[in-house]
C-alpha positions in Angstrom: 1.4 32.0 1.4 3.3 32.7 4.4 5.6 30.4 5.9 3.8 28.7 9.0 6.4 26.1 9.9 9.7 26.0 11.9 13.5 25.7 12.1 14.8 23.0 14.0 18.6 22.6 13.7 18.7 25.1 10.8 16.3 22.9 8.8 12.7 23.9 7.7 10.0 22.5 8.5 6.2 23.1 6.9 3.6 23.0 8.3 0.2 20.5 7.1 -1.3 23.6 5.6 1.7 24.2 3.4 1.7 20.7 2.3 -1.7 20.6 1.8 -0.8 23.5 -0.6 2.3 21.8 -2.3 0.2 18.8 -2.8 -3.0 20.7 -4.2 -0.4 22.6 -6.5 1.0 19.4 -8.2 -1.9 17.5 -8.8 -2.4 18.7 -12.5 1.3 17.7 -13.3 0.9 14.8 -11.6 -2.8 13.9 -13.5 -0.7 14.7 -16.7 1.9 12.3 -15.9 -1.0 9.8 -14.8 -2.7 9.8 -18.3 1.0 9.5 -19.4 1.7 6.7 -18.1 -2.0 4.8 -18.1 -1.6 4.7 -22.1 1.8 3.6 -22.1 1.0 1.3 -19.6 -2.4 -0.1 -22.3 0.4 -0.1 -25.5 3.0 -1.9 -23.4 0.0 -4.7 -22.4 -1.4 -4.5 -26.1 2.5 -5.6 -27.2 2.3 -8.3 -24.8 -0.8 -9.7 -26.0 0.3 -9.7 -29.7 3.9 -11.2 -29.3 2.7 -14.7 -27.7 0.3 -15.1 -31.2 3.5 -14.1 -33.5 5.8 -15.9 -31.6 3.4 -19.1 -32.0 3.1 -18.4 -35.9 6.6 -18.3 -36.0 7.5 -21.8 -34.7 6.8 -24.9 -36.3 5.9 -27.6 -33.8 6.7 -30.9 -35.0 3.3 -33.3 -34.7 3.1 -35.8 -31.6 1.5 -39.3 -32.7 0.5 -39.8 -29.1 -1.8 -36.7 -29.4 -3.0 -37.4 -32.8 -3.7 -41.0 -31.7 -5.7 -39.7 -28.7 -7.6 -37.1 -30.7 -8.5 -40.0 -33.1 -10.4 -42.1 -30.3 -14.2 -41.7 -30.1 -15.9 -41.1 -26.9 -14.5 -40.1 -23.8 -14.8 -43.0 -22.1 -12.4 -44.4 -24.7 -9.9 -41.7 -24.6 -9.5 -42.4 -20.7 -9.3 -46.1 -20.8 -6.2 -44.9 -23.3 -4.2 -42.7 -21.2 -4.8 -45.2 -18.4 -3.6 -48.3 -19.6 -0.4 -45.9 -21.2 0.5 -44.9 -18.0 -0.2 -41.6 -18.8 -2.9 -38.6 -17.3 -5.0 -35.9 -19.8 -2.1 -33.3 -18.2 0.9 -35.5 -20.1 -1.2 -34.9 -23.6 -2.1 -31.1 -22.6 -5.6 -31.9 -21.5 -7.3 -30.8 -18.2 -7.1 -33.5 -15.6 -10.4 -33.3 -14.5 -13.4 -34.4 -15.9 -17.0 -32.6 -15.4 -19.3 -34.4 -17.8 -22.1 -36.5 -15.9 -21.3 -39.6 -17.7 -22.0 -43.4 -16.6 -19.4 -45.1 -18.4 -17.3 -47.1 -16.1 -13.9 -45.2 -17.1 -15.5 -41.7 -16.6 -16.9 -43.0 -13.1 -13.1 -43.9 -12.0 -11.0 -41.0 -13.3 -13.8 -38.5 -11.7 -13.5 -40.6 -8.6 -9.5 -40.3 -8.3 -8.9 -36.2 -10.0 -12.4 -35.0 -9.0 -15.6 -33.6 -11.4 -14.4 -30.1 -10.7 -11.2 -27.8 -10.1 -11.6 -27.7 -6.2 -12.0 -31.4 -6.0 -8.8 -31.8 -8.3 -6.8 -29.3 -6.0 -8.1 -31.4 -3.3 -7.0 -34.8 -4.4 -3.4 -33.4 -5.8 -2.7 -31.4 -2.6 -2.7 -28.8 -4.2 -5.8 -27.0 -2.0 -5.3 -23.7 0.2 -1.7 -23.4 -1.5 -0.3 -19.7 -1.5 2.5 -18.8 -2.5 2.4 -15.3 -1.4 0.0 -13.0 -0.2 -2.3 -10.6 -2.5 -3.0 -7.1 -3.1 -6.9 -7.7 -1.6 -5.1 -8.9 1.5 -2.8 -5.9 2.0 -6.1 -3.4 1.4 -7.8 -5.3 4.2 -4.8 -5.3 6.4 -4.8 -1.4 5.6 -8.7 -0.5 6.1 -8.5 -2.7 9.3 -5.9 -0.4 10.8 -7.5 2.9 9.7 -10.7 1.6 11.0 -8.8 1.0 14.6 -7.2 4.3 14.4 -10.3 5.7 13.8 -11.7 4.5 17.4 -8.3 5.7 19.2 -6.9 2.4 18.8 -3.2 1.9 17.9 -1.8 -1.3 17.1 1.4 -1.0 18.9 2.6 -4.4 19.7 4.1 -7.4 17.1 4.0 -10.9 18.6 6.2 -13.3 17.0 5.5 -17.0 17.2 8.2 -19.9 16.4 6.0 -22.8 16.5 8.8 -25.3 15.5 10.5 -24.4 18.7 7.8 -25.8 20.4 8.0 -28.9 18.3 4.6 -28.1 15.9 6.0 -28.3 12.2 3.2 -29.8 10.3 1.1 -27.3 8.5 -2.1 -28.9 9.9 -0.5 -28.5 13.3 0.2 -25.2 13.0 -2.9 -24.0 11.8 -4.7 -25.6 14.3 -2.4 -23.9 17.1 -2.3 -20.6 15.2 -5.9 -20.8 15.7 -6.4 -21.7 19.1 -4.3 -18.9 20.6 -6.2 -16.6 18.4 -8.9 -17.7 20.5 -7.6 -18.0 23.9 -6.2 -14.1 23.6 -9.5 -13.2 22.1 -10.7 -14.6 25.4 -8.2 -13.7 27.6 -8.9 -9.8 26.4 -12.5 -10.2 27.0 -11.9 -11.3 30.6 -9.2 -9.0 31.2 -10.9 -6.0 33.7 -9.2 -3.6 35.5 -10.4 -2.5 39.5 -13.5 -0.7 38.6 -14.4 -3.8 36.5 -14.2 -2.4 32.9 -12.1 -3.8 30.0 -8.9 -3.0 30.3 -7.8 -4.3 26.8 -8.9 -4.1 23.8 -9.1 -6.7 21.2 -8.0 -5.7 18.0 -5.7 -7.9 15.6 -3.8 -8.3 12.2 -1.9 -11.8 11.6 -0.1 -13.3 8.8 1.7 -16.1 9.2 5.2 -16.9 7.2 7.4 -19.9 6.2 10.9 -19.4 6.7 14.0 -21.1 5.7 15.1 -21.7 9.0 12.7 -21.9 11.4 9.3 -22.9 9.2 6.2 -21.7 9.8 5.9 -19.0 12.1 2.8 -16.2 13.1 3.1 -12.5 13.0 0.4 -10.6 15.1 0.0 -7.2 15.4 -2.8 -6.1 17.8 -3.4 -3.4 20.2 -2.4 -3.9 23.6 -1.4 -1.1 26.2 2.3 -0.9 27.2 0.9 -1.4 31.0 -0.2 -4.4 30.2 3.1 -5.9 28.7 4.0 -8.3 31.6 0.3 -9.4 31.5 0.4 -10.1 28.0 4.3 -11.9 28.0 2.8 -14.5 31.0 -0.7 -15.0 28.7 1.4 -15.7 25.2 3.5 -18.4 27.4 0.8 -19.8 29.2 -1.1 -20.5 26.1 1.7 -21.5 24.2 2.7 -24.0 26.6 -0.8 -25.5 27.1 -1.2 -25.8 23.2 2.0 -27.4 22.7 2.8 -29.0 25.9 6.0 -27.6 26.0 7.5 -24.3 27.8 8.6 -21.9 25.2 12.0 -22.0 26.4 11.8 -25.9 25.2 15.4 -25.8 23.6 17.7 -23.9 25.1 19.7 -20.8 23.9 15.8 -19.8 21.8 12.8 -18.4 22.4 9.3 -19.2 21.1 8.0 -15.9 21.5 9.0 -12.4 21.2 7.1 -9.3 21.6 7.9 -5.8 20.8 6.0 -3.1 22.5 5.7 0.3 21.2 4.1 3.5 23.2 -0.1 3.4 23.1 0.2 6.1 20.5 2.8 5.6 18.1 1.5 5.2 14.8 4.7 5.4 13.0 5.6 2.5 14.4 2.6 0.5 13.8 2.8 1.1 10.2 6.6 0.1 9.7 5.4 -3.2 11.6 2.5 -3.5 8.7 5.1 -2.9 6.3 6.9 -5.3 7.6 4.3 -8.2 7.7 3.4 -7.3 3.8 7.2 -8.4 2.7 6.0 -11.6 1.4 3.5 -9.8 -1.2 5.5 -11.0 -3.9 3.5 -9.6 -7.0 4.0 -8.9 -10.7 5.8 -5.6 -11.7 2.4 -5.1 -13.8 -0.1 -5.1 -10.9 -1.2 -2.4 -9.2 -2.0 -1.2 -5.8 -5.9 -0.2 -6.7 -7.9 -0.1 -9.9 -5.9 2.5 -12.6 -8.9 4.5 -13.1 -9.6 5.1 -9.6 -6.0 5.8 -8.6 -4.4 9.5 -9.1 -0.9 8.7 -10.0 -1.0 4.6 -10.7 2.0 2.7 -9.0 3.6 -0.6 -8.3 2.3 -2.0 -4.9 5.3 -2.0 -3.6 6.0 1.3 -4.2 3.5 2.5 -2.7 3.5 0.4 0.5 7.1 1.1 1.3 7.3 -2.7 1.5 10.7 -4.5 0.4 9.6 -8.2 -0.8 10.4 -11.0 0.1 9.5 -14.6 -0.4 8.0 -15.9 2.5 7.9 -20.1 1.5 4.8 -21.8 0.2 1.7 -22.3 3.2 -0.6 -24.8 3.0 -3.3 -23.1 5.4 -5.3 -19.9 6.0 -1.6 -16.7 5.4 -3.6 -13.6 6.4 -6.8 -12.6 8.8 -7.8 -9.8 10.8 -10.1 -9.9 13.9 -14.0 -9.9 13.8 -14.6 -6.1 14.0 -11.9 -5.0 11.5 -12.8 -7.4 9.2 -14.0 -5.8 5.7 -17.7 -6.8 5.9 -18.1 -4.6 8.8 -15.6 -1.6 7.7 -17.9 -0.3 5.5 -21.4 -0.3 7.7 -19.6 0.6 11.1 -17.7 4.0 9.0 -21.8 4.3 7.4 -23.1 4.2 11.1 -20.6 6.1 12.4 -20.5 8.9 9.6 -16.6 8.1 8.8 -15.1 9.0 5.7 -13.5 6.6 3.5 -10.0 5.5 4.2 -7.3 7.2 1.9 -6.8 3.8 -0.2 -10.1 3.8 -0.5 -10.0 7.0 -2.1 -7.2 6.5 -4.8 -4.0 8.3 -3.1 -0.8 6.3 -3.6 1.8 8.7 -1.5 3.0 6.7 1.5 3.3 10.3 2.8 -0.3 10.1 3.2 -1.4 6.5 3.5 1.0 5.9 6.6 0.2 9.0 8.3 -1.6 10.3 11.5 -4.4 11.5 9.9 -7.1 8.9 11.3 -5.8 9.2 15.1 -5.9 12.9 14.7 -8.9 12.5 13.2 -10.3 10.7 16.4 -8.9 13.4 18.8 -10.6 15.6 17.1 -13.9 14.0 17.5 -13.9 13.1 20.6 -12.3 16.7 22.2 -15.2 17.7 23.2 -15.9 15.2 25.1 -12.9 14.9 26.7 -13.1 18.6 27.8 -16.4 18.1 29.1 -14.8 15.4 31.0 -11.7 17.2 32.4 -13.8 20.4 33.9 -16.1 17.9 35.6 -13.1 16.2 37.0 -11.8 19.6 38.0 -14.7 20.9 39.5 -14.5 17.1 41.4 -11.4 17.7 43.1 -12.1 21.5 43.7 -15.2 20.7 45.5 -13.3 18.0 47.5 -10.6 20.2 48.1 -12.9 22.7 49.4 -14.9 20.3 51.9 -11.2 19.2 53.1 -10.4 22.9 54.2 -14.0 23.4 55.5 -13.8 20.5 57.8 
């Protein structure tokens, strides 16, 4: 094949075709070194599921009379009366600390009444409910197909808003859910009102947010979202406005810090939105064992991080809603808007695990190529436009 790329600075550079035909030429090594791996992967999980069962025949455990005694009692009614007036719960005994029977026995009545009938209702009464401790792979593929989908449409989410909400004096994670969730809907708002002189929308609403709980400043929102670089003052006056009439404070509320920061990147720079994806996906804090997609789907399995580029990072424990895209990139409309618009599935989608190809240009490329025609169409009437007024100028 001949080469097709260029030198710059004495350094070679292929072209897509030649990659194309580097990758195409090491898929068989690397579908060899898939199966490889996939069954060493199934003997290394095998071991692990044998060594818990020989390490238990192993030990002795020395009897507990509490638990004998509390096996002894008939009925469960009984049995809770025991561990109540002991000062003790079903957990302290290794029991479950709910109860689901339907029972009418007075006992039953009150523990279901304090720990719940079911595992929701316990989670609720513990406060334990809506806990995460980090966010999951499901998350990061939705974060993922919601970008691709923009970039399909010619959409680039170029700008990361940061919000400090403890600089505006929310802390409590009630409070800052409920704010979080208000400015979602007053930019959602905003956007929608937002036309420019001919009276079209001038900004589009399109959104990924994840929000994080730091050491220092507690819980904080991340938003990426697309937003022209024109419309960067527009959208710095909007973020205060609303953060002040949520809060009731100015975001420069304490001085020497800031509430909010944006960063704006050009309309089209995809690199950078994907490094700011990365970078909201640091708190996926995951097993070594779990993978990006299903084994037998993916080419060339590998670790989530791996394959994101992402370096993790414990973001805290939240006690609210940690991840959420906008209505039309959410994943119940991916798949019917790429159906209705004949779009083909998203690289993830599709099994591939190079970042060299997940985090590329391929779906904006994709879109110019679409919509060229169009454009061109549009150009020549624009030129014949101006040559026609040109030509009544001269005439007159």
């Amino acid at each position: 094949m001949e080469r097709q790329g260029c030198d710059v600075a004495g350094i070679y550079i292929p072209s897509w075709a030649e990659m194309q035909a580097q990758r195409e030429a090491a898929r068989p090594v690397e579908a060899a070194w898939a199966e490889t791996t996939k069954l060493k992967l199934a003997r290394e999980a095998q071991r692990r599921k044998r060594r818990p069962r020989a390490i238990a025949k192993a030990e002795t455990v020395e009897p507990d009379p509490v638990r004998e005694f509390y096996a002894g009692i008939e009925g469960l009614g009984e049995q809770l009366r025991f561990v109540r007036e002991h000062g003790l719960e079903p957990e302290d005994i290794g029991r479950r600390n709910w109860v689901g029977a339907h029972d009418d026995d007075a006992e039953v009545v009150r523990h279901q009444a304090v720990f719940g009938r079911s595992p929701q209702e316990h989670s609720r009464a513990v406060g334990s409910w809506g806990l995460t401790q980090a966010l999951s792979t499901k998350q990061f593929k939705q974060g993922y197909e919601a970008i691709a989908l923009a970039n399909c449409f010619g959409n680039v989410l170029n700008t990361f808003l940061s919000i400090t909400w403890s600089r505006v004096g929310i802390t409590e994670p009630a409070e800052v859910a409920e704010a979080h969730r208000r400015y979602l809907e007053l930019l959602r708002k905003a956007c929608l009102s937002c036309r420019d002189e001919d009276g079209k929308r001038c900004v589009p609403y399109g959104l990924v947010w994840v929000i994080e709980n730091g050491r220092r400043h507690g819980l904080h929102s991340h938003i990426l979202m697309v937003m022209p670089k024109a419309r960067k003052p527009w959208l710095r006056k909007q973020v205060e406005l609303a953060v002040e009439t949520i809060s009731g404070r100015s975001v420069h509320w304490r001085l020497g810090t800031r509430a909010v920061r944006i960063l704006h990147r050009h309309d089209r720079d995809v690199t950078a939105q994907w490094r700011l994806f990365q970078y909201m996906m640091k708190g996926m804090v995951v097993p070594k064992e779990r993978r990006l997609i299903d084994p037998e789907q993916a080419r060339v399995p590998m670790p989530v991080q791996q394959a994101a580029r992402v370096k993790l990072r414990s973001q805290g424990v939240v006690a609210t809603k940690r991840f959420g895209v906008s209505r039309k990139l959410d994943r119940k409309n991916v798949a019917a808007v790429r159906e209705h618009y004949g779009l083909p599935p998203s690289a993830l989608a599709c099994g591939e695990t190079d970042p060299h190809v997940l985090f590329s240009t391929e779906y904006l490329e994709a879109w110019d190529e679409r919509t060229r025609p169009e454009r061109e169409a549009a150009a020549r009437a624009e030129h014949e436009r101006l040559k026609q007024e040109l030509q009544t100028t001269l005439v007159i």
